[in-house]
C-alpha positions, 0 to 999 in steps of 0.5 A: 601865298595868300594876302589880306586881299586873297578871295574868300569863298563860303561854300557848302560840305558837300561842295567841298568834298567835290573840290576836294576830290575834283582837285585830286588832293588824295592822290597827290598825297599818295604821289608824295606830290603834296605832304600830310601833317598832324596837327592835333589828335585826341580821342573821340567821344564813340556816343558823339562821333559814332566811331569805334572806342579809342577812335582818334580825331585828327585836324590835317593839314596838306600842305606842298613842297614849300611847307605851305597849308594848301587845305586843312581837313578831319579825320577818324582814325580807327584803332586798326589805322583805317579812316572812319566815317566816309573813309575819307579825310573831310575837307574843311578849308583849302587853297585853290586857284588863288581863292580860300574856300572855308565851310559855310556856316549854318 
């Protein structure tokens, strides 16, 4: 899927987001076209994340049909199973038209 010589593109939260959303990769999972995996969970600290007590942290990967990573994202997960913060999964890094797109660093 991706080379040493795939492009690498550093690109803002915010533009992230709007990838994320532009390239439809919650409906996509929600069509079962593309699979949500957990890859690590552990709880939050409320006074840091702003979340509920007993609020996991999670790191998903999406990945396709082939089991390849096509992003990788965050996301609360509250008690009662709804996704804290935007009520979104925040993307962190994804695949898309043949580049990596990773968050800029501050």
């Amino acid at each position: 899927m991706t080379d040493d010589s795939t492009p690498i593109k550093e690109i803002s939260k915010q533009e992230m987001r709007d990838l994320f959303y532009e390239n439809q990769l919650l409906q996509k999972i929600n069509k079962h076209e593309l699979t949500l995996v957990l890859l690590k969970e552990r709880h939050s600290d409320p006074i840091k994340s702003g979340q509920v007590f007993c609020t996991y942290s999670q790191l998903l990967s999406i990945q396709d049909d082939k089991g390849n990573d096509i992003a990788r994202a965050h996301q609360y997960k509250r008690p009662n199973g709804t996704i804290g913060a935007s009520g979104m999964p925040d993307p962190l890094w994804m695949f898309i038209g043949g580049v990596i797109y990773k968050l800029k660093r501050n």
